[in-house]
N, C-alpha and C positions, 0 to 999 in steps of 0.2 A: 940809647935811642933805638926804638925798634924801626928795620929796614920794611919799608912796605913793597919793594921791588920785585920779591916773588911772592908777594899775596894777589898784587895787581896780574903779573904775568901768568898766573895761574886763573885769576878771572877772567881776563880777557882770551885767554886759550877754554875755557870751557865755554862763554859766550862763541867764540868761534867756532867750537863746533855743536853748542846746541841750534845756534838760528839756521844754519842749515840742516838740520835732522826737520826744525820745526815747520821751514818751510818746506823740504821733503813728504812731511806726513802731511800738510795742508793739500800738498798737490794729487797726494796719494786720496787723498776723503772726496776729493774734489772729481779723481778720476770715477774712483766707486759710487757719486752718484750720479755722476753723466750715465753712467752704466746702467745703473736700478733702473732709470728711468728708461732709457734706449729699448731696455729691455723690456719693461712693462708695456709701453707704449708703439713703439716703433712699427711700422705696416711695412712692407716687403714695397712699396712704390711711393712710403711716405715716412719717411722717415724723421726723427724729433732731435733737432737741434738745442743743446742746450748748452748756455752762457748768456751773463754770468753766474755763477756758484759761487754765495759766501758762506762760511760757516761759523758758526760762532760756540766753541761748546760739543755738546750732543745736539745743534741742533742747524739745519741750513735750509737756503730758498735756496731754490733753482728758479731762472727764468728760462723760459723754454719756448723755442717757436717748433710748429708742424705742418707745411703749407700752408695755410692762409691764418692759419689759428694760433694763437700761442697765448701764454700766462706763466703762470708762478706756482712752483710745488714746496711745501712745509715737507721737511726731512726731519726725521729723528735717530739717531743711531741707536742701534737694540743693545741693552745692558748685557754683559759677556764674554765671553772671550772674543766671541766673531764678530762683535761690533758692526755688522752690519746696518746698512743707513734703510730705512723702511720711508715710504711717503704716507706722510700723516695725510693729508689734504690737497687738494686745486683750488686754488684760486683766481683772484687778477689785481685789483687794484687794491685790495683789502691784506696783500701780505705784503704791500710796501706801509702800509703805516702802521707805527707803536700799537695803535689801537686796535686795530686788527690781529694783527701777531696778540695782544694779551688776551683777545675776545679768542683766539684758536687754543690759547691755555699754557700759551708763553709767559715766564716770569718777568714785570715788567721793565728788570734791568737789563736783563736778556733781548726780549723786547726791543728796547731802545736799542742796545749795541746792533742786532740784526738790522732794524733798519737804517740805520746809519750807514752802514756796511753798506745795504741794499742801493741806497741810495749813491754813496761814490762808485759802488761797480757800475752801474746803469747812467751814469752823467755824462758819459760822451758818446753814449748811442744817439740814434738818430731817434727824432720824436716820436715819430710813423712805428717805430724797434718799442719806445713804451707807452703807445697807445695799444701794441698787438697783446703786448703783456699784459696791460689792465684790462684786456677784452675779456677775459677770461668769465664766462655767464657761471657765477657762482655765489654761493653766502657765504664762502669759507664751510663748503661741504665738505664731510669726513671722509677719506677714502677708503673705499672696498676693493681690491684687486679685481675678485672676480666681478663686481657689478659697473664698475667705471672702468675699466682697461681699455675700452674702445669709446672714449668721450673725446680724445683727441682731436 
């Protein structure tokens, strides 16, 4: 009879230490793009709050408030070794639905996982927290560094 004792003990020691590496690198993606954006966007007396952040893949929303304003940035991480997260887009209420994320040029399973995500990170904010978010005056416009840096 073959002993299954250390097949299991050995799976569940590598599940053990992979869910935490994997929650490790979620927090780490998460940190880098609170960052990009901070960085992009942030004014010396106004500074851009951003959460939640999900990511799904290569690819994550941010919700983001900045004194009275706020919405929702499309990330992408750059192919590479640096894997840096770039912001595709600004939007508001259009990067919480499926159809919006596939109109921005999300795969539509992708798609779907992101807003799903979107949606349970954002479910115990306060209403007023995702009307600021879908305030966002946009079509799902493409971002330019240099030409939208200061639309905040």
């Amino acid at each position: 009879m073959f002993n299954l004792r250390p097949t299991c003990a050995a799976l569940l020691l590598s599940l053990a230490i992979t869910l935490p590496l994997h929650a490790q690198n979620n927090k780490t993606q998460i940190e880098q793009i609170v960052q990009v954006i901070s960085h992009t966007y942030d004014q010396a007396n106004n500074k851009v709050q951003t959460a939640p952040v999900v990511v799904q893949g290569d690819y994550a929303i941010a919700s983001w408030r900045q004194g009275e304003k706020g919405g929702r940035a499309l990330l992408k991480r750059q192919s590479g070794q640096t894997g840096q997260w770039e912001i595709l887009l600004c939007a508001g209420s259009g990067l919480r639905q499926e159809a919006g994320l596939i109109a921005a040029g999300i795969a539509p399973a992708l798609a779907k996982q992101l807003a799903a995500q979107l949606k349970q990170a954002e479910q115990s904010l306060p209403a007023e927290q995702i009307a600021r978010f879908d305030s966002f005056d946009s079509k799902l416009t493409p971002h330019h560094a240099s030409s939208s840096a200061k639309h905040h």
